[in-house]
PyMOL commands that place a pseudoatom at each C-alpha (Angstrom):
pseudoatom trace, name=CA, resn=UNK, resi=1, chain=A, elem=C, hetatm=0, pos=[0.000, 0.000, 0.000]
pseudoatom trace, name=CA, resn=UNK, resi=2, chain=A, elem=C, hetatm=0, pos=[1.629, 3.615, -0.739]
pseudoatom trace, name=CA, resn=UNK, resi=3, chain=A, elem=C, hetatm=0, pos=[0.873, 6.011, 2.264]
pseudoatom trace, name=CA, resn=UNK, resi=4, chain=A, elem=C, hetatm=0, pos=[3.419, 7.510, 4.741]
pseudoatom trace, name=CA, resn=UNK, resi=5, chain=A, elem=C, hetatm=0, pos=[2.926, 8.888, 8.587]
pseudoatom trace, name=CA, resn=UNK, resi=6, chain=A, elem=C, hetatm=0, pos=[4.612, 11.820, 9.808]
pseudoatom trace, name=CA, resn=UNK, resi=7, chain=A, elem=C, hetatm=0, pos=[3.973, 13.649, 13.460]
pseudoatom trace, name=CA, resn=UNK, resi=8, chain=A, elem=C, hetatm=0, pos=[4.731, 17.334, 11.553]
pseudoatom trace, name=CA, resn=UNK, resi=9, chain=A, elem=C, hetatm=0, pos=[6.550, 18.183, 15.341]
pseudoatom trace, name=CA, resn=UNK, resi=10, chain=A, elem=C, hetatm=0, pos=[9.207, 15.549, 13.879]
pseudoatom trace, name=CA, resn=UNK, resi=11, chain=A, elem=C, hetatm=0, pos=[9.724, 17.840, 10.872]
pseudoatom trace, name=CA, resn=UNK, resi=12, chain=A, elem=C, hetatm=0, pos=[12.847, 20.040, 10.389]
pseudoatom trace, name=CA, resn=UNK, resi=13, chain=A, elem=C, hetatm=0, pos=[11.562, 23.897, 11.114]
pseudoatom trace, name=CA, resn=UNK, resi=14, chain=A, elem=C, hetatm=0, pos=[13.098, 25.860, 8.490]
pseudoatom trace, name=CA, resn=UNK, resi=15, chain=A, elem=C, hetatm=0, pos=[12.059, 29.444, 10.268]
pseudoatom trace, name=CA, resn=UNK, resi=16, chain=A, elem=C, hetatm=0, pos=[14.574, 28.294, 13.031]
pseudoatom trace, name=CA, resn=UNK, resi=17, chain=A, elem=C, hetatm=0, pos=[17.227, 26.883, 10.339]
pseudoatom trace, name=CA, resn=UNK, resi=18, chain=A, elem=C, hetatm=0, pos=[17.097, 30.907, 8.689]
pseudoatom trace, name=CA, resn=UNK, resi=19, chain=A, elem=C, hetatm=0, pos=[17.465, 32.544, 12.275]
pseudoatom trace, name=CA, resn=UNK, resi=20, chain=A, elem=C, hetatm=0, pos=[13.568, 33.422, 12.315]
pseudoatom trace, name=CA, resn=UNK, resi=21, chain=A, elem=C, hetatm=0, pos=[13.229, 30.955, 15.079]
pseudoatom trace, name=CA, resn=UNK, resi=22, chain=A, elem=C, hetatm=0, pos=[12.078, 34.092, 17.309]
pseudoatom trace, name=CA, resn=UNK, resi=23, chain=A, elem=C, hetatm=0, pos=[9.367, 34.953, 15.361]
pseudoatom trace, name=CA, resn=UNK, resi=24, chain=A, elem=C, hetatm=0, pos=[7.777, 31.507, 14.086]
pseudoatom trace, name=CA, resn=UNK, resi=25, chain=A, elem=C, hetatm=0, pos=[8.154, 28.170, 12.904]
pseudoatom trace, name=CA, resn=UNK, resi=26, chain=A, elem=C, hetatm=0, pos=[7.643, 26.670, 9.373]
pseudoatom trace, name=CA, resn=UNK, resi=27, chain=A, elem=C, hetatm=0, pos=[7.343, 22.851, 8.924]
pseudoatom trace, name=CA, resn=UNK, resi=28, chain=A, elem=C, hetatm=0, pos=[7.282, 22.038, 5.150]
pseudoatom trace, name=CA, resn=UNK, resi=29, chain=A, elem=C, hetatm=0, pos=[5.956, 18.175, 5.627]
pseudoatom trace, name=CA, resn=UNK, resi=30, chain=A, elem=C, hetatm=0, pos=[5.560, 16.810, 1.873]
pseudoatom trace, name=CA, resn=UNK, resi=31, chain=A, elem=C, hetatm=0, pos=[8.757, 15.905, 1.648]
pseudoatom trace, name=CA, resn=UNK, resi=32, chain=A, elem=C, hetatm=0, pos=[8.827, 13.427, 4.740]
pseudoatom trace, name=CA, resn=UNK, resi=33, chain=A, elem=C, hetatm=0, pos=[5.245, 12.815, 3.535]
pseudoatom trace, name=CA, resn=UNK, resi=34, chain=A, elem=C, hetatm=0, pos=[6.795, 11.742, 0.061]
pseudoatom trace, name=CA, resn=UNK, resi=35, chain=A, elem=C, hetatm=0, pos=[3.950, 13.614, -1.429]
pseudoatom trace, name=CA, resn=UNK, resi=36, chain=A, elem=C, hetatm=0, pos=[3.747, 14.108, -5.354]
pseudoatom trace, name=CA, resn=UNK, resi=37, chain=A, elem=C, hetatm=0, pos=[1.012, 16.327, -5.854]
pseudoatom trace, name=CA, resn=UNK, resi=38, chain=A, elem=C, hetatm=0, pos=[0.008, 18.213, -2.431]
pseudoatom trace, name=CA, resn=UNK, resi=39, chain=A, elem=C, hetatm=0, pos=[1.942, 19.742, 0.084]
pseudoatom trace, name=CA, resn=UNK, resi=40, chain=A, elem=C, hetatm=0, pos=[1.418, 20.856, 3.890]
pseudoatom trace, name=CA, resn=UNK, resi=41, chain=A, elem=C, hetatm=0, pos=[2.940, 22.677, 6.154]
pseudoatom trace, name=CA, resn=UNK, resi=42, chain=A, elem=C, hetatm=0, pos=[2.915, 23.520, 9.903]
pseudoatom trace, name=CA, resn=UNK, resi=43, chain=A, elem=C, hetatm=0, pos=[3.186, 27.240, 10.344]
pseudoatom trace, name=CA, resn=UNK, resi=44, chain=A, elem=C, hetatm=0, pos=[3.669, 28.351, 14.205]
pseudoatom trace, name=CA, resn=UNK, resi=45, chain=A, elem=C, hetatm=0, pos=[3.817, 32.408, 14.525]
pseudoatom trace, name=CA, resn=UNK, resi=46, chain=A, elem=C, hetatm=0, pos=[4.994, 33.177, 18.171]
pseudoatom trace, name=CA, resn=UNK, resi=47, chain=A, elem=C, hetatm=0, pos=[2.319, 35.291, 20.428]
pseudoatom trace, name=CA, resn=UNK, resi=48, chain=A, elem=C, hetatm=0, pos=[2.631, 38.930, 19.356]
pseudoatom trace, name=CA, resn=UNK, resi=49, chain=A, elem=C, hetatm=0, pos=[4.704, 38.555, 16.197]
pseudoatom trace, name=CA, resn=UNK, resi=50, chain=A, elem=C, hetatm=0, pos=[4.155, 38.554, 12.773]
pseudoatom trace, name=CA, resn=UNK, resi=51, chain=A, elem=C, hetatm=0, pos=[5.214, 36.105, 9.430]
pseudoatom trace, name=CA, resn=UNK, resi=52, chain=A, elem=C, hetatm=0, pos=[8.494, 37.305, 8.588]
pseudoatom trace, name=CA, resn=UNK, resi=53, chain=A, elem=C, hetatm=0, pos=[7.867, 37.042, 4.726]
pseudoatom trace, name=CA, resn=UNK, resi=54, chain=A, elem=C, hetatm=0, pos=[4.736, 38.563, 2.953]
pseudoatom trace, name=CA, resn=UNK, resi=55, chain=A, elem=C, hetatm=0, pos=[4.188, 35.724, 0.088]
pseudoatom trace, name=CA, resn=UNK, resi=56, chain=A, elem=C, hetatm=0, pos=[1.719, 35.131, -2.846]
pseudoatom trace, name=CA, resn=UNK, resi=57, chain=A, elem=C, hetatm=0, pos=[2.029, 32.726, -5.792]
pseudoatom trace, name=CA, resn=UNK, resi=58, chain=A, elem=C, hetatm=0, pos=[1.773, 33.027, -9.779]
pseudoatom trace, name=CA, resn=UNK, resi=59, chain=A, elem=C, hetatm=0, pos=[-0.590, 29.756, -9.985]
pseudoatom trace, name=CA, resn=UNK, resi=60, chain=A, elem=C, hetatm=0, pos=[-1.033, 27.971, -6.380]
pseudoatom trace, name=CA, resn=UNK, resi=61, chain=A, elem=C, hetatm=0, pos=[-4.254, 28.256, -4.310]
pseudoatom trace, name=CA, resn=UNK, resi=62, chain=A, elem=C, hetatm=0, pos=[-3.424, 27.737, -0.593]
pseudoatom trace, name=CA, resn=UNK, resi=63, chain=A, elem=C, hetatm=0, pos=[-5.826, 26.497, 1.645]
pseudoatom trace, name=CA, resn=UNK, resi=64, chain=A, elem=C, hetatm=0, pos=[-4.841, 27.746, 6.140]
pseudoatom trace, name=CA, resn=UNK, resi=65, chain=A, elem=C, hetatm=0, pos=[-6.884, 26.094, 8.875]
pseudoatom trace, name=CA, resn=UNK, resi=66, chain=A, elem=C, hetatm=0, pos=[-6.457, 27.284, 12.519]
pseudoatom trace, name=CA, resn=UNK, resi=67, chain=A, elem=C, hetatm=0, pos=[-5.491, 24.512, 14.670]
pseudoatom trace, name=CA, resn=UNK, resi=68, chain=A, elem=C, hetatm=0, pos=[-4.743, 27.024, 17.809]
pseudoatom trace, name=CA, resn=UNK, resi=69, chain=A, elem=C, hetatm=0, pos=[-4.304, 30.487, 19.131]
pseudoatom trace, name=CA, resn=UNK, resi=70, chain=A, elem=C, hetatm=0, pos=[-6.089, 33.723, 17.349]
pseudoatom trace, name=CA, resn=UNK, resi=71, chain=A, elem=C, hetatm=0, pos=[-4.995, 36.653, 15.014]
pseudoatom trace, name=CA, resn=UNK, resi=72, chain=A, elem=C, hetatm=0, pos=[-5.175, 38.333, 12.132]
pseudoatom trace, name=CA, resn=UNK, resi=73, chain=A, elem=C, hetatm=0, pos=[-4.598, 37.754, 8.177]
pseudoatom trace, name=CA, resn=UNK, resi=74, chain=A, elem=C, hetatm=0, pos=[-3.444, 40.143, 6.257]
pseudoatom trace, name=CA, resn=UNK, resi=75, chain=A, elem=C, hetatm=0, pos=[-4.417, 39.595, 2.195]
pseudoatom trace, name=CA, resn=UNK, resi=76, chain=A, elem=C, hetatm=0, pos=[-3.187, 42.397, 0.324]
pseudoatom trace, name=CA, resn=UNK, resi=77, chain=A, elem=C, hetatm=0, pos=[-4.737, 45.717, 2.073]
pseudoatom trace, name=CA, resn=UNK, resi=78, chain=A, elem=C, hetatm=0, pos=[-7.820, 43.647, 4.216]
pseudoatom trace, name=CA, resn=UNK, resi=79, chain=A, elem=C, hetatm=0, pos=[-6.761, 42.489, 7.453]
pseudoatom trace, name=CA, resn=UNK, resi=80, chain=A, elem=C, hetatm=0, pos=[-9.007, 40.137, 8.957]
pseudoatom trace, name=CA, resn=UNK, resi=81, chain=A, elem=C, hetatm=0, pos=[-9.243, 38.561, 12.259]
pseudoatom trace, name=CA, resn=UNK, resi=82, chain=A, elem=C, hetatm=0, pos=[-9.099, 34.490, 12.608]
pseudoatom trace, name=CA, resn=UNK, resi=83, chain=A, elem=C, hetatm=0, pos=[-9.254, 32.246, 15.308]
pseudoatom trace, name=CA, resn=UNK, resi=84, chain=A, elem=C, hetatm=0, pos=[-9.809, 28.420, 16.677]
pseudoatom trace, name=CA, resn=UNK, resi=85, chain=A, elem=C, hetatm=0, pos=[-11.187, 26.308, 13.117]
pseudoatom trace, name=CA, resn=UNK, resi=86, chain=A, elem=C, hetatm=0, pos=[-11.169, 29.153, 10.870]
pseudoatom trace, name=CA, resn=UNK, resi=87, chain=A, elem=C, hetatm=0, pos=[-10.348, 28.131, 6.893]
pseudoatom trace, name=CA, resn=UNK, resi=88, chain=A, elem=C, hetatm=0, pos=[-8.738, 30.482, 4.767]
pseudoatom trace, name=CA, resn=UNK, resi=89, chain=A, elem=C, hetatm=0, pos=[-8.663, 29.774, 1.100]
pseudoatom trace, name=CA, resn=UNK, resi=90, chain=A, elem=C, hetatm=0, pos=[-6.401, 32.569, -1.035]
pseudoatom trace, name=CA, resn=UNK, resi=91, chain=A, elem=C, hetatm=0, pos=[-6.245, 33.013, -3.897]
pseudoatom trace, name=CA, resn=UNK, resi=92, chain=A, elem=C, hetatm=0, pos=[-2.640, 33.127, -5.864]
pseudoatom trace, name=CA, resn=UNK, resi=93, chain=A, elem=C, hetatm=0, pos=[-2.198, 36.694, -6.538]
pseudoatom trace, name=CA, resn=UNK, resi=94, chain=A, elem=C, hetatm=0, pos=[-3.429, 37.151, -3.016]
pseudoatom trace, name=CA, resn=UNK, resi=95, chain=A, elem=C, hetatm=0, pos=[-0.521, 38.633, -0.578]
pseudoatom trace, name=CA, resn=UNK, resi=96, chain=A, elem=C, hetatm=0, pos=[-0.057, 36.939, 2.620]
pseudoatom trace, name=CA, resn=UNK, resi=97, chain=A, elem=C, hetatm=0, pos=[1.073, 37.139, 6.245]
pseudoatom trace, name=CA, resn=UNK, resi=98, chain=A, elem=C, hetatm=0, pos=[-0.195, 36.831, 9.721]
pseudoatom trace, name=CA, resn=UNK, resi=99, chain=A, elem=C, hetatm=0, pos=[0.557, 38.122, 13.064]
pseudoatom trace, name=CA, resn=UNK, resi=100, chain=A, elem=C, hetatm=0, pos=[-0.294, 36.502, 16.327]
pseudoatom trace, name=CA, resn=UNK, resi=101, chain=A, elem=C, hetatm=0, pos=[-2.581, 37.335, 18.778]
pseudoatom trace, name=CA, resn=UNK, resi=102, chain=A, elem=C, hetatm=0, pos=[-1.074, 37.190, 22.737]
pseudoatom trace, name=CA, resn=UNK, resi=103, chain=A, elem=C, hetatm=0, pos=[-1.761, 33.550, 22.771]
pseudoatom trace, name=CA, resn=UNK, resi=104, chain=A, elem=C, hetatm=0, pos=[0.373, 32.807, 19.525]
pseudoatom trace, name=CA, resn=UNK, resi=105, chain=A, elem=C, hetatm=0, pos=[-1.559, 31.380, 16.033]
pseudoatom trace, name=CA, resn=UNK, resi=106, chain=A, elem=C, hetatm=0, pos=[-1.098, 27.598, 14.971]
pseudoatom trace, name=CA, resn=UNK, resi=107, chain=A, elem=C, hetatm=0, pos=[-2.002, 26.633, 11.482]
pseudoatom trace, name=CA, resn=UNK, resi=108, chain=A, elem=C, hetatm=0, pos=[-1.843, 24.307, 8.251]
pseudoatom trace, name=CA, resn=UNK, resi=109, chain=A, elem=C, hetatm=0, pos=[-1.088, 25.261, 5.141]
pseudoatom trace, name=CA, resn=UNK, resi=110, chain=A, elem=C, hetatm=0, pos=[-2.580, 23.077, 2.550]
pseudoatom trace, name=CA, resn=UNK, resi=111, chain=A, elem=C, hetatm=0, pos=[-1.071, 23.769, -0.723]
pseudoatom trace, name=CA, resn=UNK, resi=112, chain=A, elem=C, hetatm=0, pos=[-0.611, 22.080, -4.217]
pseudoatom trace, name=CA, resn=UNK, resi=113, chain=A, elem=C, hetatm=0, pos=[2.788, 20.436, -4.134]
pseudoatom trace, name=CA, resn=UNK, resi=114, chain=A, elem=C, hetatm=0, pos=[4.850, 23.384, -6.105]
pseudoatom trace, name=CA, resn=UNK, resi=115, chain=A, elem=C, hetatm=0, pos=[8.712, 22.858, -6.881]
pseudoatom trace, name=CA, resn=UNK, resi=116, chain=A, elem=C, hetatm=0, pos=[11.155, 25.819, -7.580]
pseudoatom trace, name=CA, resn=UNK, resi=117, chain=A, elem=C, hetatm=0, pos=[13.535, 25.343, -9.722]
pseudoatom trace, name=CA, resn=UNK, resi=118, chain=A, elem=C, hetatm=0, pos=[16.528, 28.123, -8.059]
pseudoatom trace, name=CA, resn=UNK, resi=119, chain=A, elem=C, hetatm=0, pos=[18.005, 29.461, -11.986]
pseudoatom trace, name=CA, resn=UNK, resi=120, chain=A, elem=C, hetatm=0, pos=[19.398, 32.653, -13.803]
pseudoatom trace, name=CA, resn=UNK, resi=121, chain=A, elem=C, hetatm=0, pos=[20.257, 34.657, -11.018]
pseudoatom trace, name=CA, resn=UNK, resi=122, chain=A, elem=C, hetatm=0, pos=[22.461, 36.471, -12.578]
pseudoatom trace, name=CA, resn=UNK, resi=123, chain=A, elem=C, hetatm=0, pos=[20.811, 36.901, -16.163]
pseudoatom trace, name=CA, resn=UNK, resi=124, chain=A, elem=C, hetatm=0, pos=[19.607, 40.986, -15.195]
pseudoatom trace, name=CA, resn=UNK, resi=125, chain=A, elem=C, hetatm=0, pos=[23.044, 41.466, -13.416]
pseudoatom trace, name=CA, resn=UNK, resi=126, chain=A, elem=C, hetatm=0, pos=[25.485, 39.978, -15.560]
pseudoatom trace, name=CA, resn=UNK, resi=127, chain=A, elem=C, hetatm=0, pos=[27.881, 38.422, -12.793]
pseudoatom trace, name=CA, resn=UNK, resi=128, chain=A, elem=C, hetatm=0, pos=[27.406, 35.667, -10.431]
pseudoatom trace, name=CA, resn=UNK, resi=129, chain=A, elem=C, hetatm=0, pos=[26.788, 37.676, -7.263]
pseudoatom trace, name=CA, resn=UNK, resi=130, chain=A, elem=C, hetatm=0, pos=[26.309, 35.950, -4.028]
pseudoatom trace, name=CA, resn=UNK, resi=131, chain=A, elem=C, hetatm=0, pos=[24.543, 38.416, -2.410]
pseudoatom trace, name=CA, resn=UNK, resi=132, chain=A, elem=C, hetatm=0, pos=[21.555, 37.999, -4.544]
pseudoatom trace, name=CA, resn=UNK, resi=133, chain=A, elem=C, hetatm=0, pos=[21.719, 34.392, -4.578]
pseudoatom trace, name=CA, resn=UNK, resi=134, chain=A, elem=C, hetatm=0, pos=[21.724, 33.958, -0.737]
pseudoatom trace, name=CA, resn=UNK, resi=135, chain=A, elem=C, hetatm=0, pos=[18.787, 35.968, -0.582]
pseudoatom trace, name=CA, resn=UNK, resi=136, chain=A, elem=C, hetatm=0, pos=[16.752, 33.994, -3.131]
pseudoatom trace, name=CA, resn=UNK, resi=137, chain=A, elem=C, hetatm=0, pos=[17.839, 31.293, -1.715]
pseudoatom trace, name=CA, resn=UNK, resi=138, chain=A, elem=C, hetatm=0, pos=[17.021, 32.006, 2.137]
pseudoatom trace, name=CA, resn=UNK, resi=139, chain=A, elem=C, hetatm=0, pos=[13.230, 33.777, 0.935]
pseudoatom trace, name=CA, resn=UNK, resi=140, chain=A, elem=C, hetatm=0, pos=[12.656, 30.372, -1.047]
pseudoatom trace, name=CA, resn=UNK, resi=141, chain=A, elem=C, hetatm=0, pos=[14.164, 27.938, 1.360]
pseudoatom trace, name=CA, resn=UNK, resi=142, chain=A, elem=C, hetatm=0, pos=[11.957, 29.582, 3.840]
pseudoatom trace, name=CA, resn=UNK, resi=143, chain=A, elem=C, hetatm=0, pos=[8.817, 29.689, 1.900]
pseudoatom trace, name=CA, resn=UNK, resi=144, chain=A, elem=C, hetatm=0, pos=[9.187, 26.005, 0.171]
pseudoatom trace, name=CA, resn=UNK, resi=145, chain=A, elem=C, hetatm=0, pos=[11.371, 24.206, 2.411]
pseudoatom trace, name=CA, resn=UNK, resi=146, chain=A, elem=C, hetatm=0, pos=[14.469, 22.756, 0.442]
pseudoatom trace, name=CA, resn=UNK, resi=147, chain=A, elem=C, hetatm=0, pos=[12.952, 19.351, -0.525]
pseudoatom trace, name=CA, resn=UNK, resi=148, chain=A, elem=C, hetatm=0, pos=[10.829, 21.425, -3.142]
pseudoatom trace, name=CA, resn=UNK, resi=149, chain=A, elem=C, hetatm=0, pos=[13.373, 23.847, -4.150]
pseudoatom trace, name=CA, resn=UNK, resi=150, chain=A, elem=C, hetatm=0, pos=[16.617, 22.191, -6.537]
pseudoatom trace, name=CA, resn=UNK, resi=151, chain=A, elem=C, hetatm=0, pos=[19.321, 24.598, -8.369]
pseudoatom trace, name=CA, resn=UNK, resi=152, chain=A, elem=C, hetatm=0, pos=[19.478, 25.277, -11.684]
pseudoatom trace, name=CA, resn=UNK, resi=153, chain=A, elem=C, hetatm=0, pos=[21.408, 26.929, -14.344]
pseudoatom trace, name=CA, resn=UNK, resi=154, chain=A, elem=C, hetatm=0, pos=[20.729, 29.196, -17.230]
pseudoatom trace, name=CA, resn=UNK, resi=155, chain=A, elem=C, hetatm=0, pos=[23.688, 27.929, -19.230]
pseudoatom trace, name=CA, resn=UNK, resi=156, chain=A, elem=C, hetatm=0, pos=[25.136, 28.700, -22.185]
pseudoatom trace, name=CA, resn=UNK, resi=157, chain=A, elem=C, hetatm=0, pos=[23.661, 32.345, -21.823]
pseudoatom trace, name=CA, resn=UNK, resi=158, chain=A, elem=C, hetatm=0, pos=[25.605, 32.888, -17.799]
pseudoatom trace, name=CA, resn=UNK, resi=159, chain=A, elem=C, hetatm=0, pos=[29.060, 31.398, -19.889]
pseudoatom trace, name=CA, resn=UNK, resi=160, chain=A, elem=C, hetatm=0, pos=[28.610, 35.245, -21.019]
pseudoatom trace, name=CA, resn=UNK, resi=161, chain=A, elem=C, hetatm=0, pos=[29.801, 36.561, -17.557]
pseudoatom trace, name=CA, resn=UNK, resi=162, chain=A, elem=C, hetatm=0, pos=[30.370, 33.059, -15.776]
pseudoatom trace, name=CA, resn=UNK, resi=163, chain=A, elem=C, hetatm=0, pos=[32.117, 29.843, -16.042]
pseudoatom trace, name=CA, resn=UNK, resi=164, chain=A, elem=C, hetatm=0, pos=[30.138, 26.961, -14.534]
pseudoatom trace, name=CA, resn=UNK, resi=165, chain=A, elem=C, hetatm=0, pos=[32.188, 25.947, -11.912]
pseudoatom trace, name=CA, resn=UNK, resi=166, chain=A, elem=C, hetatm=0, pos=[32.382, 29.637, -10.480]
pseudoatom trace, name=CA, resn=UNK, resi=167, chain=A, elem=C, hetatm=0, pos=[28.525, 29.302, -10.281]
pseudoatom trace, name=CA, resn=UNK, resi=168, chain=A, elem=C, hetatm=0, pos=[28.272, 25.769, -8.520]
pseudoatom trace, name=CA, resn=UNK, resi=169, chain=A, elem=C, hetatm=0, pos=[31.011, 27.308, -5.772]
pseudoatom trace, name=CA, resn=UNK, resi=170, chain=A, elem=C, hetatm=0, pos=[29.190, 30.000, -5.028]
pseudoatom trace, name=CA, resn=UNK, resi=171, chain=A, elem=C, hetatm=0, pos=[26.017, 28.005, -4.874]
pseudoatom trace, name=CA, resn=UNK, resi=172, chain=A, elem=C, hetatm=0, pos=[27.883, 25.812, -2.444]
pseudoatom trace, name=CA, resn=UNK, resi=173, chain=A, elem=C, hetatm=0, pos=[29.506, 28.396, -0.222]
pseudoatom trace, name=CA, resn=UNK, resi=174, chain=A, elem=C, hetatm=0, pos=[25.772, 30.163, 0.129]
pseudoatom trace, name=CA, resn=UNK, resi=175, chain=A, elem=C, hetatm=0, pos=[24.049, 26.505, 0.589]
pseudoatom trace, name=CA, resn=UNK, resi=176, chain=A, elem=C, hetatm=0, pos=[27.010, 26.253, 3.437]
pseudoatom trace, name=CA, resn=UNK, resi=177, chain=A, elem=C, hetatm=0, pos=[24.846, 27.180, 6.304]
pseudoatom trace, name=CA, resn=UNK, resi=178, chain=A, elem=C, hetatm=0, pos=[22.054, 25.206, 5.930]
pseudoatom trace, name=CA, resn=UNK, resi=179, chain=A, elem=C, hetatm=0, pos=[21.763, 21.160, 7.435]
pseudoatom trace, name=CA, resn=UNK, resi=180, chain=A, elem=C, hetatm=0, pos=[23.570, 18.674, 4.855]
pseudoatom trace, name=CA, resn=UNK, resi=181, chain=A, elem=C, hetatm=0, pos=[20.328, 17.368, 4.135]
pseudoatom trace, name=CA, resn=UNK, resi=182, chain=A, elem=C, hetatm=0, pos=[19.064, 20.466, 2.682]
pseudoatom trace, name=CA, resn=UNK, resi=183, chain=A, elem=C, hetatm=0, pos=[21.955, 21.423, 0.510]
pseudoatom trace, name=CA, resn=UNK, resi=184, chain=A, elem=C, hetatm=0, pos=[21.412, 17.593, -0.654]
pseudoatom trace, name=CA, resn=UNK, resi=185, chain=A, elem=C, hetatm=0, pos=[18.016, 18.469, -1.785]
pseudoatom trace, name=CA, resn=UNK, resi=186, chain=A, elem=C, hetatm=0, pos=[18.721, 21.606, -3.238]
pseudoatom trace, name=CA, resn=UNK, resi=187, chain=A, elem=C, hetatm=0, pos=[21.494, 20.423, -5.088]
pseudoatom trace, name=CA, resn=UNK, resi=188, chain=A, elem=C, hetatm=0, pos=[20.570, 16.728, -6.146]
pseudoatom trace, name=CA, resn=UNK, resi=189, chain=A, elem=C, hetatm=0, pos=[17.811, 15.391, -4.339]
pseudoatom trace, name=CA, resn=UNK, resi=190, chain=A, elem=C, hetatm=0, pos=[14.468, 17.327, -5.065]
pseudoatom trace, name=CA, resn=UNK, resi=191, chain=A, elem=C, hetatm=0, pos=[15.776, 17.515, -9.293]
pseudoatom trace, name=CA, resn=UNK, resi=192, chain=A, elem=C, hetatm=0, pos=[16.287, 13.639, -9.254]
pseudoatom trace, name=CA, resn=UNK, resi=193, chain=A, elem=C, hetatm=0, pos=[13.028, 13.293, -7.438]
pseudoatom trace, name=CA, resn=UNK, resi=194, chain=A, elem=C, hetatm=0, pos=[11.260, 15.488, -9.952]
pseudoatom trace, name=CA, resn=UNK, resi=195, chain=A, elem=C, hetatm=0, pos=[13.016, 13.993, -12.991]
pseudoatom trace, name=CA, resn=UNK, resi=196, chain=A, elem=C, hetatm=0, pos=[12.914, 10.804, -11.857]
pseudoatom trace, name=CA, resn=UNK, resi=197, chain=A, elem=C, hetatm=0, pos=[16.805, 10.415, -12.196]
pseudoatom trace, name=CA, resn=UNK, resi=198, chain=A, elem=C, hetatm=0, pos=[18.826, 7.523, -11.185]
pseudoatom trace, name=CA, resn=UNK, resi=199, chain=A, elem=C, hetatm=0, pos=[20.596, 8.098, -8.345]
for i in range(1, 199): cmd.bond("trace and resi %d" % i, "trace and resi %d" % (i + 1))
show_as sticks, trace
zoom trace
């Protein structure tokens, strides 16, 4: 039979893994779950704060429930207040965040299971610039979890102001600071998942 268990409190928290562990937690499940085609998280936002990262998507609809706590959404300009068993379905194009209320906000985040494909960095800057890559990588880490994010290239146009192996360094030294299993993901795992590559 093909179904997996996972407690989500035995998932890595990626908000603590970027230094946001003050302000929530984020526990991207599918890939324990060895989900193809949905995805769920476990998003924690400690009592008074607020999501660290705003986020919308191009295509995905995402679907909150409120296990625990109380708050407020915030889509695009509304704010609204949630609490205890409250679903929230946005739309896409909808902006996101919430804040906590004083007794913190628990909820899951039921999403289609979305990968990222991390590419062309550099193609509007000509140069491979680490800067910019650690914070695309760090703002997608945190929003996908690295088991849906995998790097890519936009090769032969960065051989203009790169050679490949400059790239792949700098993609290591960035990926440097994150658990070995997510710089495995990012940089082989999630691709020969999604490709269905020998390993």
């Amino acid at each position: 039979m093909d179904y997996t268990i996972k407690n989500l409190k035995e998932v890595e928290d990626m908000a603590a893994a970027q230094g946001l562990g003050e302000v929530q937690e984020a526990r991207f499940a599918h890939g324990d779950l060895e989900a193809e085609q949905t995805g769920i998280s476990l998003q924690r936002v400690k009592p008074g704060k607020r999501h660290a990262i705003a986020h919308r998507h191009k295509t995905a609809e995402e679907v909150y429930v409120v296990i625990s706590g109380s708050g407020r959404i915030k889509l695009d300009d509304r704010v609204e207040e949630i609490g205890p068993l409250d679903a929230i379905r946005v739309g896409p194009a909808v902006t996101r965040s919430f804040e906590a209320g004083e007794d913190g906000l628990e909820l899951l985040a039921v999403h289609p299971n979305v990968i990222v494909k991390l590419s062309g960095q550099g193609t509007f800057v000509h140069r491979v610039d680490e800067e910019l890559i650690r914070l695309v990588v760090d703002t997608t880490l945190t929003l996908f979890g690295p088991e849906r994010c995998m790097f890519g290239s936009n090769f032969p146009i960065e051989s203009i102001w790169t050679d490949f192996a400059s790239l792949v360094s700098t993609w290591v030294r960035v990926l440097s600071d994150y658990p070995v299993q997510a710089r495995r993901d990012v940089l082989a795992r999630t691709a020969r998942r999604v490709y269905a590559l020998a390993d």
